[in-house]
C-alpha positions as CSV (number, residue, x, y, z in Angstrom):
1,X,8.8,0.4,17.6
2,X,6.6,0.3,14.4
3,X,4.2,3.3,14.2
4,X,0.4,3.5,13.8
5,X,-1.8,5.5,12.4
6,X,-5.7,5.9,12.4
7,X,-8.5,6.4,9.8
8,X,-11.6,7.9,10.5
9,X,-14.7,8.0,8.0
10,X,-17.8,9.9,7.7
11,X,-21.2,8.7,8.5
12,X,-23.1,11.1,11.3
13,X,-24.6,9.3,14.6
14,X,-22.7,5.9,12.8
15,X,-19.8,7.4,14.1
16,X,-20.7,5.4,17.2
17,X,-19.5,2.2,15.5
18,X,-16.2,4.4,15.7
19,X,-16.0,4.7,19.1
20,X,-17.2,0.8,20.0
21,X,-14.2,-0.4,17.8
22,X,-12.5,1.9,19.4
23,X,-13.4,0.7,22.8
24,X,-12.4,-3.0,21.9
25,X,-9.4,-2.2,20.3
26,X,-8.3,0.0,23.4
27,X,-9.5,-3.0,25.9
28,X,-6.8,-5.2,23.8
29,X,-3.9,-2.7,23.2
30,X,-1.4,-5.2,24.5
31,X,-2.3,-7.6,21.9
32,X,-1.7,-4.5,19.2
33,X,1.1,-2.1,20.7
34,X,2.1,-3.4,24.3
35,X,5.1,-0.6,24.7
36,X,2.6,1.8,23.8
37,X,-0.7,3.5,25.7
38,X,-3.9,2.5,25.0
39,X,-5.1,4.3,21.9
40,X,-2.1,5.9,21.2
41,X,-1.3,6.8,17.1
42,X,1.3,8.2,15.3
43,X,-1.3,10.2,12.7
44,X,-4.8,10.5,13.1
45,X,-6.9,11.4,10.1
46,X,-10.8,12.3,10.1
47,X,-13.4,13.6,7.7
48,X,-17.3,14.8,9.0
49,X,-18.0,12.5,12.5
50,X,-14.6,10.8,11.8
51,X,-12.7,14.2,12.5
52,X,-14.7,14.8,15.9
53,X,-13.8,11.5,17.0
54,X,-10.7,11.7,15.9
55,X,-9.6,14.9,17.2
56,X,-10.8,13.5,20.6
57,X,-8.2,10.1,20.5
58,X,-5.8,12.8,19.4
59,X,-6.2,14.6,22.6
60,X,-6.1,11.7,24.6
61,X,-9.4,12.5,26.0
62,X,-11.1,9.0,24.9
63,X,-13.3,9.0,28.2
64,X,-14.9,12.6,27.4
65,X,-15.5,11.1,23.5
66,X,-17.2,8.1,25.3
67,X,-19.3,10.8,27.6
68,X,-20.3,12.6,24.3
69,X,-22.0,9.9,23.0
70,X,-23.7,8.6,26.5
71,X,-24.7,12.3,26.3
72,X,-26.3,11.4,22.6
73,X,-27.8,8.4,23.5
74,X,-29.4,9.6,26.6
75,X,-30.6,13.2,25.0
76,X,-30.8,12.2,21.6
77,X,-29.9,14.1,18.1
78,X,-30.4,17.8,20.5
79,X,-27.0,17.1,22.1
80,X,-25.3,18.2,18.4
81,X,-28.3,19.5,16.5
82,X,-31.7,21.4,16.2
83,X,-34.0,21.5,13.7
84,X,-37.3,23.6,12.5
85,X,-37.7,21.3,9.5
86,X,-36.4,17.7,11.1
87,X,-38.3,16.2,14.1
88,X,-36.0,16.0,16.6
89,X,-38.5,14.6,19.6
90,X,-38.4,10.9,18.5
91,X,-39.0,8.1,21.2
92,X,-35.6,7.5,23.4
93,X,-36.5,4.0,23.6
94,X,-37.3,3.3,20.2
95,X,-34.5,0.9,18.4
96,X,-34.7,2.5,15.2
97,X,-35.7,6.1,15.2
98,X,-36.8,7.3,11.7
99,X,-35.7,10.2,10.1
100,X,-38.9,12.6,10.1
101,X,-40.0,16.0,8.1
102,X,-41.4,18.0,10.1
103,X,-43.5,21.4,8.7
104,X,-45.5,23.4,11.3
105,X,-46.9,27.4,10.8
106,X,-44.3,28.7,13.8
107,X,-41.2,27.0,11.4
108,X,-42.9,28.9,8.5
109,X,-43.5,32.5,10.2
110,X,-39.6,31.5,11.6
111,X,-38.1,31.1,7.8
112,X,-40.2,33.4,5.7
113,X,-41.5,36.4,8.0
114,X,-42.4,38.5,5.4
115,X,-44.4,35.8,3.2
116,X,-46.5,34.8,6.0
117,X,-47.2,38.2,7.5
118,X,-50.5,38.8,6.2
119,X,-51.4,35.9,4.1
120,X,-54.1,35.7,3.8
121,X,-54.8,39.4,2.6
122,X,-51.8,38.9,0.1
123,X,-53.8,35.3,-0.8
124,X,-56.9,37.5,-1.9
125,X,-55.4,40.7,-2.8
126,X,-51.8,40.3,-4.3
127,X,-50.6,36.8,-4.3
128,X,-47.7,37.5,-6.6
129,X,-46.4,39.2,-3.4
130,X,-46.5,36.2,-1.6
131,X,-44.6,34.2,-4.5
132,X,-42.0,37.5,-4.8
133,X,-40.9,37.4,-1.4
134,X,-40.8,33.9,-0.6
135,X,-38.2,33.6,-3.7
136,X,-36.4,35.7,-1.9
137,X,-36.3,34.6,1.4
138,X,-36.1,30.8,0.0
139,X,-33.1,32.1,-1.3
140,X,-31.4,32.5,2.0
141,X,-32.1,29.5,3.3
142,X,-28.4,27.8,4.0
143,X,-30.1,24.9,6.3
144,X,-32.2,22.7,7.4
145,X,-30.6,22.3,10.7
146,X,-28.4,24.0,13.3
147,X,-25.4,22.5,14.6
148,X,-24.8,25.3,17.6
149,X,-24.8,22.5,20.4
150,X,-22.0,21.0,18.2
151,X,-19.9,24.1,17.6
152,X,-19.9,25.1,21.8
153,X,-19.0,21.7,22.4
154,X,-15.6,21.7,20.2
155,X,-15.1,25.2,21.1
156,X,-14.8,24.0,24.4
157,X,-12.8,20.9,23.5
158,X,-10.2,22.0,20.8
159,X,-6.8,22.8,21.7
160,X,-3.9,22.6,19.5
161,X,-1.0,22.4,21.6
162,X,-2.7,19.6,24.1
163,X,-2.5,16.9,21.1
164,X,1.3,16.9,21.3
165,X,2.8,13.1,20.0
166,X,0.4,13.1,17.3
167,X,0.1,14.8,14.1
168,X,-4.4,14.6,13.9
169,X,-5.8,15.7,10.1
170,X,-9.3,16.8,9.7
171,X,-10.3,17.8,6.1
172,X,-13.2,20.0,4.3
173,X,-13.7,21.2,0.7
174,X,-14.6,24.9,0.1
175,X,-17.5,25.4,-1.5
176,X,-15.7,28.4,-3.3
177,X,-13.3,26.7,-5.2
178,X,-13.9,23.1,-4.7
179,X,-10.4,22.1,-3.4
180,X,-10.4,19.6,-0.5
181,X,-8.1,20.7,2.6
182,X,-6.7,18.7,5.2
183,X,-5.1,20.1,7.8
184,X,-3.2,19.3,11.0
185,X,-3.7,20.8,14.4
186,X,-0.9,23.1,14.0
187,X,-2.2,24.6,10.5
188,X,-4.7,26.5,12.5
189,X,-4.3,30.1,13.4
190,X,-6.1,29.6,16.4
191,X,-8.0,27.6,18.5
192,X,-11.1,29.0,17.6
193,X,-9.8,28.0,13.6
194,X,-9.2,24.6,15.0
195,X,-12.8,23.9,16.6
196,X,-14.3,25.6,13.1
197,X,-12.2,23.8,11.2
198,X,-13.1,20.3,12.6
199,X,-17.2,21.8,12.7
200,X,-16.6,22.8,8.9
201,X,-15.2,18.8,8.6
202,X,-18.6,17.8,9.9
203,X,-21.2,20.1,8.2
204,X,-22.8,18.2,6.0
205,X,-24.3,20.2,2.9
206,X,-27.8,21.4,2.9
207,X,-28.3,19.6,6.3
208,X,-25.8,22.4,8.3
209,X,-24.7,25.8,7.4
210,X,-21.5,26.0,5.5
211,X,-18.7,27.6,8.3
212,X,-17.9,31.2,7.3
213,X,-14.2,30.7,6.7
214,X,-11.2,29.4,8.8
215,X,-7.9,31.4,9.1
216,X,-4.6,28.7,8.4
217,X,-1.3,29.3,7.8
218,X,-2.2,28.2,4.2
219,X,-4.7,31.1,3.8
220,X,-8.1,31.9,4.5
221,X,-10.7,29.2,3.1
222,X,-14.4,30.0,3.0
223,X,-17.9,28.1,2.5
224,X,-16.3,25.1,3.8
225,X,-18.4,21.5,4.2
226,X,-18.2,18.4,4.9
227,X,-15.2,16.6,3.9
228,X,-16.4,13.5,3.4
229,X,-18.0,14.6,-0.3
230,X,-14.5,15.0,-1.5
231,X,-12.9,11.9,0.7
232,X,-14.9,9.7,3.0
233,X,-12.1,7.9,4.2
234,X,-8.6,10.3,4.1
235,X,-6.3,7.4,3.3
236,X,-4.7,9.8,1.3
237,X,-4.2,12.4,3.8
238,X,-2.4,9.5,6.0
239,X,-0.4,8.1,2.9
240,X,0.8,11.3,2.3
241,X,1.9,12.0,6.0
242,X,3.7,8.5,6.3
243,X,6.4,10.0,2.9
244,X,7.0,13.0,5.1
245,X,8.6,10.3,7.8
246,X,12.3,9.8,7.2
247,X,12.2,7.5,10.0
248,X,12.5,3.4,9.0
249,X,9.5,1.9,11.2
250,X,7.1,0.5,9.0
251,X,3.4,1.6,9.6
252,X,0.2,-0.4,10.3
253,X,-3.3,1.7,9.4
254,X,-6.0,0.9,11.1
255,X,-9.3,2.0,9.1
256,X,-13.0,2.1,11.1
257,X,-15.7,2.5,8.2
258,X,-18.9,3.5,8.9
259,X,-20.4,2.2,5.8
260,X,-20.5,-1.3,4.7
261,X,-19.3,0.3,1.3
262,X,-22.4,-1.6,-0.4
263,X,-25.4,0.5,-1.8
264,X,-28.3,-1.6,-0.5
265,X,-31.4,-1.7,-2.1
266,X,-34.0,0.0,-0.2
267,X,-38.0,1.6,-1.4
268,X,-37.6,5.6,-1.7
269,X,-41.0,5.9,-3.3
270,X,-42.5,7.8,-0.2
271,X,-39.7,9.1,1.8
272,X,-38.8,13.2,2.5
273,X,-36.9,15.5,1.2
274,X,-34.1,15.3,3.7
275,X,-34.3,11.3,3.5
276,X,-33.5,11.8,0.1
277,X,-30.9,13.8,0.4
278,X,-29.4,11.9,2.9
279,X,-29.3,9.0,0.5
280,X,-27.9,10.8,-2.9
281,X,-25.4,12.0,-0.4
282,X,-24.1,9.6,2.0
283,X,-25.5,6.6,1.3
284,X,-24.8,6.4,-2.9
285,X,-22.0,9.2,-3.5
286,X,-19.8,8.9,-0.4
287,X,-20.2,5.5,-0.1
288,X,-18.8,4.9,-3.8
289,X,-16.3,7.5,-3.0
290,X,-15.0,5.3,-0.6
291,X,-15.6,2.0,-2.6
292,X,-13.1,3.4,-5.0
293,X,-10.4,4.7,-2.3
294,X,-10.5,1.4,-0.3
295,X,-9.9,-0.7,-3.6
296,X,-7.4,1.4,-4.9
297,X,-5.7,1.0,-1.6
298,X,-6.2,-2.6,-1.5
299,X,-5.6,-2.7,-5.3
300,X,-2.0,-1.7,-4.7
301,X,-1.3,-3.4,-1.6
302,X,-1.7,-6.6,-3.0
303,X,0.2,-6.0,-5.6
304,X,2.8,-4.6,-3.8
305,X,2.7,-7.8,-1.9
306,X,3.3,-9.6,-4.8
307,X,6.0,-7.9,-6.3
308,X,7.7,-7.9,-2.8
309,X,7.7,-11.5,-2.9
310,X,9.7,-12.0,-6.4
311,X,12.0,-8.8,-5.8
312,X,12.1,-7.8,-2.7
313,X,15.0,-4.9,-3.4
314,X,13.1,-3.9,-6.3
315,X,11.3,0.4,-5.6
316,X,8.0,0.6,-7.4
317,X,6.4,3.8,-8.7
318,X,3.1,4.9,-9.4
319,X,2.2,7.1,-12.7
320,X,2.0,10.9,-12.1
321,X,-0.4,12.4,-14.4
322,X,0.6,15.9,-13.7
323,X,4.1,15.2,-15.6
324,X,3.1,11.8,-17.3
325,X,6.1,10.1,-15.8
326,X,7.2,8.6,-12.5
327,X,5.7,9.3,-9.7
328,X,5.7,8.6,-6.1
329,X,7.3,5.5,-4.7
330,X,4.7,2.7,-3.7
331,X,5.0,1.1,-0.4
332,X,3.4,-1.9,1.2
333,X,1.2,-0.9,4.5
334,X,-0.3,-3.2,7.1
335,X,-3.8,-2.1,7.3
336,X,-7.0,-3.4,9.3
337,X,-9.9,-2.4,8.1
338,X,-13.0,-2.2,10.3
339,X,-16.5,-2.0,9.1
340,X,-20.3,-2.4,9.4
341,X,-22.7,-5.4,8.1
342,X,-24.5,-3.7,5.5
343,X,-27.2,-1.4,6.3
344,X,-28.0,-2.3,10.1
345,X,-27.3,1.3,11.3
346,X,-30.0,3.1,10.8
347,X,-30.4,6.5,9.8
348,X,-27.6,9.1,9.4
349,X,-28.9,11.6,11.6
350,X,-31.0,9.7,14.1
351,X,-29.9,8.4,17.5
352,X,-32.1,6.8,20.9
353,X,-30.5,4.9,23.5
354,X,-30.9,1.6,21.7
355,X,-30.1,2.6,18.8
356,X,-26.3,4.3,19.9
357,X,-26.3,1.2,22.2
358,X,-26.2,-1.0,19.4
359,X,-24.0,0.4,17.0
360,X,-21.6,1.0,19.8
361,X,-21.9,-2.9,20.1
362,X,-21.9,-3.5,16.5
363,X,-18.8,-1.7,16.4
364,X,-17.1,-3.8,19.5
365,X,-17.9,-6.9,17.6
366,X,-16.2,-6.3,14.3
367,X,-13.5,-5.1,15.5
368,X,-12.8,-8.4,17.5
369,X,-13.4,-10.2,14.5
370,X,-10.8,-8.1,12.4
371,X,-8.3,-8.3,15.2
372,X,-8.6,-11.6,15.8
373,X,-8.3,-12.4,12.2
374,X,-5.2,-10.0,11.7
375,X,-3.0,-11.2,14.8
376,X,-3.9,-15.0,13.9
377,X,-2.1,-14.1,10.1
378,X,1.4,-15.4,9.5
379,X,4.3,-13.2,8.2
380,X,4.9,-9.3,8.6
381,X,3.0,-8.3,5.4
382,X,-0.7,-8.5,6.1
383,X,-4.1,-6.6,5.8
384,X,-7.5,-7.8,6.7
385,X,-10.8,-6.4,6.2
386,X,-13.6,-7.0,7.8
């Protein structure tokens, strides 16, 4: 039986387009892996919303994932996070929810007690107070939003030994010493490690608090974030999971993208500060972060493919820069890649009915179009992106 595995990237509430390709491609199993169940893969693999949807296919708990997001799309962005600097209240029934500042006195006397208590006799008085302690509370800010509804939700959800045929990867970089992690279930010390080490995969810098630290069986990492800065799309973490395999079964990766993987031109000249952020972040760095994992992978795939053709005995080798010689042997994957029309999702952090509606719709109709497309190709070596 050949074995699967699963990619999962980053992208917030886009993860919804995960979880409608998900939907079609569980509706249509028999046309992918018939002696299988639905939805079942060999390795899972996850960064930011890719690890919390990942981690719930892992678990074979695909109809709580789905609930999760009715939950979203019926409550809105509350149902993860909340926010004294983002306006969370938008308009359920608006189609595409903007991604709004929000500054009121009650968020200031919140985040900087002692600069607003008594301002305005500091104002006439002393105002180098004011500036003094306000550097100094600035200084502890960590966040502009709170991801509590998030972290009671996979506290709730995360067990290791219930994901037991799979081996699920979530990664996260520490902040510390810059080194990206990816881990599986059973790296984890404990379950409570396991849910903040799948929160730490989704916490995206300056947006959520960096998680504390994490107790593995590799050590203790600390100030962990967001994965997806380091790898959007852990094709490496699944690569590298496949050479542990002794067993002969060739694998077919199936990649869902939140991101087109095109930067599209768009005016910033009045947006926020977290609007910008947002795009410096996700929308230019991650998204050429996977641009250039993608087209390596497809780089040497098609080469590979190539090569195979002429010599089909013949092991190639990649270049290890560590020793300046050989490396690792190459080998040719089957891979369908899933992913958005460029810049039709909206913002990273919004979500309204219509909107989660949609990209869980948007999601259902790419992946019919890159299955279709990669069952109607002749021959055993194929990869199609969509």
């Amino acid at each position: 039986m050949k074995k699967l595995a699963l990619v999962l990237s980053g992208g917030g509430f886009k993860g919804a387009f995960q979880v409608g390709a998900l939907q079609y491609l569980r509706e249509n199993w028999d046309r992918i892996a018939p002696h299988r169940p639905p939805l079942s893969f060999d390795i899972v693999a996850g960064v930011s919303v890719g690890s919390l949807n990942g981690m719930m296919v892992a678990l074979d708990q695909f109809d709580e994932l789905e609930q999760l997001w009715e939950d979203v799309a019926d409550r809105g962005v509350k149902e993860i996070y909340t926010s004294d600097f983002i306006d969370t209240d938008t308009d359920p029934d608006d189609p595409n929810p903007e991604l709004k500042f929000r500054l009121e006195w009650d968020t200031l006397r919140a985040q900087f007690p002692r600069t607003t208590r008594n301002i305005l006799l500091k104002a006439i008085f002393n105002r180098n107070s004011i500036l003094r302690t306000f550097r100094e509370e600035f200084q502890r800010l960590r966040s502009i939003a709170d991801n509590t509804p998030l972290k009671h939700k996979l506290i709730r959800l995360a067990r290791r030994d219930a994901i037991r045929d799979t081996i699920f990867k979530c990664g996260f970089v520490s902040l510390n010493d810059g080194k990206y992690y990816s881990l599986n279930q059973n790296d984890f010390k404990t379950d409570l490690d396991f849910a903040n080490g799948v929160l730490a995969s989704t916490a995206m810098p300056i947006v959520w608090e960096p998680v504390k630290e994490v107790a593995t069986r590799q050590g203790i990492p600390d100030s962990l974030v967001d994965g997806g800065i380091r790898d959007v799309s852990p094709l490496g973490d699944v690569i590298d999971e496949i050479a542990k395999d002794d067993s002969p079964q060739d694998y077919t990766i199936v990649i869902i993208n939140c991101s087109s993987g095109k930067v599209t031109e768009e005016t910033f000249r009045d947006k926020n500060i977290v609007q910008i952020a947002l795009r410096a972040l996700v929308d230019i760095a991650i998204t050429e972060i996977f641009n250039n994992d993608i087209r390596e992978f497809l780089d040497k795939n098609y080469i590979l493919e190539q090569i195979r053709r002429h010599l089909p005995n013949e092991p190639i080798y990649d270049y290890d820069v560590a020793t300046g010689g050989r490396g690792n042997a190459l080998k040719f994957f089957n891979a369908l890649i899933i992913q958005p029309e460029a810049n039709i999702l909206g913002d990273t952090l919004t979500a309204s009915r219509p909107l989660i509606d949609y990209r869980l719709a948007h999601g259902r109709a790419r992946a019919e179009i890159a299955l279709n497309l990669h069952l109607n190709k002749t021959g055993d070596d194929k990869f199609t992106v969509v």
